[in-house]
C-alpha positions in Angstrom: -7.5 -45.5 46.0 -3.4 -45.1 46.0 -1.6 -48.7 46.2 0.0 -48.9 49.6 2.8 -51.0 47.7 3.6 -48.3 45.3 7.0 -46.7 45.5 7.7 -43.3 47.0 10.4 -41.2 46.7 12.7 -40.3 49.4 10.9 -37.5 50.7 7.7 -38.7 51.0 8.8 -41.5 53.2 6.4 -41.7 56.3 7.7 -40.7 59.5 8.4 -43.6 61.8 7.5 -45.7 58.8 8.4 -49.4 59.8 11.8 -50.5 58.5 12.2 -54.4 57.9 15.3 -56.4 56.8 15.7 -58.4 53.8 13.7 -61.4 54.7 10.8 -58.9 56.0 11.7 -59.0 59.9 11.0 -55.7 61.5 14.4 -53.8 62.3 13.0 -50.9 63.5 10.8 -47.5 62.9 12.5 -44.5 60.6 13.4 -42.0 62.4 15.2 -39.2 60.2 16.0 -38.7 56.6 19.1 -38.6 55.6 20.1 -36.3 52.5 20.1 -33.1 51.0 16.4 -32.1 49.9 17.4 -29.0 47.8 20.0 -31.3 45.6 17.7 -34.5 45.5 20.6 -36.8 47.2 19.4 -39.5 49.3 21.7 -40.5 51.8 20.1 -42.8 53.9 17.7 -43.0 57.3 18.3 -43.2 61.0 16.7 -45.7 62.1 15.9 -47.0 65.7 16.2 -50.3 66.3 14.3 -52.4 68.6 16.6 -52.3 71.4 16.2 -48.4 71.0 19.7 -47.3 69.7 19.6 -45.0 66.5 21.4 -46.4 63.5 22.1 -45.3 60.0 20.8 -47.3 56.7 23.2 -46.2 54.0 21.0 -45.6 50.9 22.2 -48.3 49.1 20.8 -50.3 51.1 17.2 -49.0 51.1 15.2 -51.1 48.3 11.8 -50.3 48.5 9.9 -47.2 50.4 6.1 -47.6 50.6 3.5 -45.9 52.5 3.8 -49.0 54.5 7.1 -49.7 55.4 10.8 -48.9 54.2 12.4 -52.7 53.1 16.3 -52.9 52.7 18.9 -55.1 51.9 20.0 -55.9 55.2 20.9 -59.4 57.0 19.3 -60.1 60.6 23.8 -60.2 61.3 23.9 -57.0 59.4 21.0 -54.9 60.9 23.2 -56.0 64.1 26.4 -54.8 62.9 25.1 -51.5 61.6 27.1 -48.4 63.5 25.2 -45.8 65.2 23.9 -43.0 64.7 25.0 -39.9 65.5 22.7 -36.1 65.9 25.0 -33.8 63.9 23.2 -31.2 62.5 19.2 -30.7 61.9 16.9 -28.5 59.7 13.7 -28.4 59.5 11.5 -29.7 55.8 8.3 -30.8 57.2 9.0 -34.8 57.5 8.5 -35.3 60.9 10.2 -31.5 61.8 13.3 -32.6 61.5 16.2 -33.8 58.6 20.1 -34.5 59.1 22.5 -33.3 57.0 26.0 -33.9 57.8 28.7 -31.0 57.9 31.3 -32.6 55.4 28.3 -32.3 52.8 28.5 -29.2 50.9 25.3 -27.2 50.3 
């Protein structure tokens, strides 16, 4: 049996995996990775919140990915404060269908 409290790697974050702030309050669900799969850079997730709007966790800020839940740095006043989210450009690697990339980063 796999520990549900073992760490994953970026990619193998489950899709609309809870997200919870730093004190273990639910923030949201993960909605999209953020990165570039073919360089193995992990920029972050979009998450939506739970007054629906889509947000961005920077990776920096992502501690701990779990088959569980993704747990991050983040203050309640922070998670509040975080900008949103916006659909630049998609491809498809299997998480979910869909991954953002954004157009400044170079392939």
């Amino acid at each position: 049996m796999s520990d549900p409290d073992a760490q994953l790697a970026w990619t193998a974050m489950p899709y609309r995996a809870p997200v919870t702030d730093r004190d273990g309050n639910r923030i949201g669900t993960a909605e999209s990775l953020l990165g570039d799969e073919r360089e193995d850079i992990f920029h972050g997730i979009a998450v939506k919140r739970s007054d629906g709007k889509l947000v961005e966790v920077t990776a920096p800020h992502v501690q701990h990915i779990t088959s569980r839940e993704v747990r991050t740095d983040l203050s309640r006043q922070e998670v509040a404060e975080l900008p949103l989210y916006k659909d630049e450009r998609w491809f498809h690697i299997g998480w979910g269908g869909l991954f953002r990339k954004r157009p400044e980063w170079k392939p």
